[in-house]
C-alpha positions in Angstrom: -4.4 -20.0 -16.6 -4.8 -21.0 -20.1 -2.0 -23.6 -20.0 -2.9 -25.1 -16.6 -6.1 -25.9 -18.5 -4.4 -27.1 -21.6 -1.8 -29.3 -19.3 -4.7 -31.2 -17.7 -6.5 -31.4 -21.3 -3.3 -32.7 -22.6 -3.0 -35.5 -20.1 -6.9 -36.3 -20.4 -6.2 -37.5 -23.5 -2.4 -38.6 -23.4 -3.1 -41.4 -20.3 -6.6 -42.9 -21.5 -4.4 -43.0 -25.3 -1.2 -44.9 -23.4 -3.6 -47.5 -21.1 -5.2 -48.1 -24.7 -1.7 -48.7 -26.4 -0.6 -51.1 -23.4 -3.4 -53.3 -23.5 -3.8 -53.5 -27.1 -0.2 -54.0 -27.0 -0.4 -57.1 -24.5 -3.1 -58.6 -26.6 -1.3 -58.5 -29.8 -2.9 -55.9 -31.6 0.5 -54.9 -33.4 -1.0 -52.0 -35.6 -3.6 -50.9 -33.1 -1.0 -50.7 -30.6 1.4 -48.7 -33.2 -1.1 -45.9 -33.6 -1.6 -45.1 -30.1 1.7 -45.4 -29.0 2.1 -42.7 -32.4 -0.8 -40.7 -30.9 0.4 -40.9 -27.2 3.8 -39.7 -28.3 2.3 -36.5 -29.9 0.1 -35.5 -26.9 3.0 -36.1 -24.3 5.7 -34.4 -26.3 3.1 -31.2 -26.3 1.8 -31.2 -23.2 5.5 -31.8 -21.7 6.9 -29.0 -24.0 4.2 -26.9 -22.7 5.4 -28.0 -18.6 9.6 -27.4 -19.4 8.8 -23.9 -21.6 6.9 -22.1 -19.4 7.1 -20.0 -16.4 8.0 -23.3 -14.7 4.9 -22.7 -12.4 4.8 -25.4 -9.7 0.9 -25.3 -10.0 1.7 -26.2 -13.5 3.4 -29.0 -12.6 1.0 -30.2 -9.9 -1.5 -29.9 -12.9 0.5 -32.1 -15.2 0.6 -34.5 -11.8 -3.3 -34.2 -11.3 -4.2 -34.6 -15.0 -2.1 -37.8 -15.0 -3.6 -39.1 -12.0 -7.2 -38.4 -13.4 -6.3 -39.5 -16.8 -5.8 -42.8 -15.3 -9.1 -43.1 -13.9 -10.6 -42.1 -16.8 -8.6 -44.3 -18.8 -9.5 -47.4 -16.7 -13.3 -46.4 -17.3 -12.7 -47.0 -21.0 -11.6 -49.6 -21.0 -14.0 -51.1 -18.8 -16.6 -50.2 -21.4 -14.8 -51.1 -24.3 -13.9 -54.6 -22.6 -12.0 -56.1 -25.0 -11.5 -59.6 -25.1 -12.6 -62.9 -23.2 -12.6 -64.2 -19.4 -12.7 -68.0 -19.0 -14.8 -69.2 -15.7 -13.6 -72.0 -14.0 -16.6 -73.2 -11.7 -16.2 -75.5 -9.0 -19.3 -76.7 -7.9 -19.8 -79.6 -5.0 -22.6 -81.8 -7.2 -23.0 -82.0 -10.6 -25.7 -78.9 -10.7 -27.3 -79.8 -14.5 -29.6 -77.2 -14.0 -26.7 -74.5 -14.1 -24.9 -76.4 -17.0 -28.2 -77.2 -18.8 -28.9 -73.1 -18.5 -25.5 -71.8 -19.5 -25.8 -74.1 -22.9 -29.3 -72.8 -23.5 -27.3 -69.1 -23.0 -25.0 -70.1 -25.8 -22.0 -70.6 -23.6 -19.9 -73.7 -24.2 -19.5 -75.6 -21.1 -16.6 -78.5 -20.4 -17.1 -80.2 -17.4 -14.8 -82.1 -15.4 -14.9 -84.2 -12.8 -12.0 -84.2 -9.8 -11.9 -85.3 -6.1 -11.8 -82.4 -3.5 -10.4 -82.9 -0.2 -13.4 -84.8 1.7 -15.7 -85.7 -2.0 -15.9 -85.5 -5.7 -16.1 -81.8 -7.4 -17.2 -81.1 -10.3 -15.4 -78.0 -12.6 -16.9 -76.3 -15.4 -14.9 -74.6 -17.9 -16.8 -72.0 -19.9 -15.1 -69.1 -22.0 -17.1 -65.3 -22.3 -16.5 -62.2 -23.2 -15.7 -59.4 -21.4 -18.5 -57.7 -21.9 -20.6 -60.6 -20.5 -18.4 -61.6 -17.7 -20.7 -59.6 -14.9 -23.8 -61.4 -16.2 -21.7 -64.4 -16.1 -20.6 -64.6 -12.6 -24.1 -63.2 -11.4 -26.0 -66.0 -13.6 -23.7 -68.7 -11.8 -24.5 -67.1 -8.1 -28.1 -67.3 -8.7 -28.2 -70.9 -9.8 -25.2 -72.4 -7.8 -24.4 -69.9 -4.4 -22.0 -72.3 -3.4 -19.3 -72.0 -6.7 -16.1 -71.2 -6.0 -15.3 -69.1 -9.3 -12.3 -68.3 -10.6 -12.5 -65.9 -13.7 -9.1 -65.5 -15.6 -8.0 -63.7 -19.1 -6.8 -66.4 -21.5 -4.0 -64.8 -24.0 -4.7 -67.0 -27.1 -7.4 -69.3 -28.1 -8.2 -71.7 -31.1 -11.2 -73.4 -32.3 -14.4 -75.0 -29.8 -17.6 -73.7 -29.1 -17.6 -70.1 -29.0 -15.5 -69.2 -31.6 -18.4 -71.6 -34.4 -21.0 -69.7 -32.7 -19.3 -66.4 -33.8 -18.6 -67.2 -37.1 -22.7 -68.5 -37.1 -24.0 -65.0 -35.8 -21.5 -63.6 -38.5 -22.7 -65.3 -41.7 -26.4 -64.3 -40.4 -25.1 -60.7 -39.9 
């Protein structure tokens, strides 16, 4: 009993440690990366050692199976809180709604809009960058004063300069 429990302990920490290597990894967080993939390694060479040494239980293995499963879930939940990183919006709206784009500036976001011909009239995109962390108020914001957007929300990889990033370094300095 006492190693069923430590298997699924073992993979409760080894999966949420691996999704946190891979995503630090993908947003090129070298040294982060390095010292969860060191950590992962440690965790799944003990908790695999533990699976091939002894009395090669199948509900041992199921266990193993189960805690990776779970550990994936739990994982994900992380690093929904954690929410690293930034979401662009790109808003198409059917008028030029300065309401919403007056309201997003006075929220601090930085809005670019653009203007572009649909298939029967003009459309007008906004462009405005968040972070994760605020990306459901985001979208819900939007809804509330445009319900017709069409809202694409995408991860950008790299970014340099604009709006946000002055505003940072401005709450920084105050900091």
């Amino acid at each position: 009993m006492k190693d069923i429990l430590l298997v699924l302990l073992i993979q409760l920490l080894y999966v949420p440690t691996f999704t946190l290597r891979t995503i630090f990894l993908v947003k090129g967080w070298k040294i982060k990366a390095a010292i969860f993939g060191f950590l992962e390694t440690i965790v799944y060479v003990f908790g695999l050692s533990i699976v091939l040494t002894g009395d090669k239980e199948s509900i041992v293995m199921i266990v193993y199976a189960l805690g990776f499963a779970i550990g994936i879930i739990v994982g994900s939940m992380i690093e929904e809180k954690l929410a690293i990183g930034y979401t662009t919006f790109q808003v198409i709206i059917p008028t030029k709604n300065v309401t919403l784009i007056q309201a997003l500036r006075e929220q601090g976001y930085g809005v670019t809009v653009y203007e572009g011909e649909g298939i029967d009239s003009k459309r007008y995109q906004l462009s405005v960058l968040t972070t994760r962390k605020k990306e459901e108020d985001l979208y819900h914001f939007i809804q509330e004063l445009e319900p017709r957007a069409f809202i694409v929300a995408y991860e950008p990889k790299a970014f340099r300069g604009g709006f946000i990033l002055k505003s940072m370094k401005k709450r920084k300095q105050k900091n």
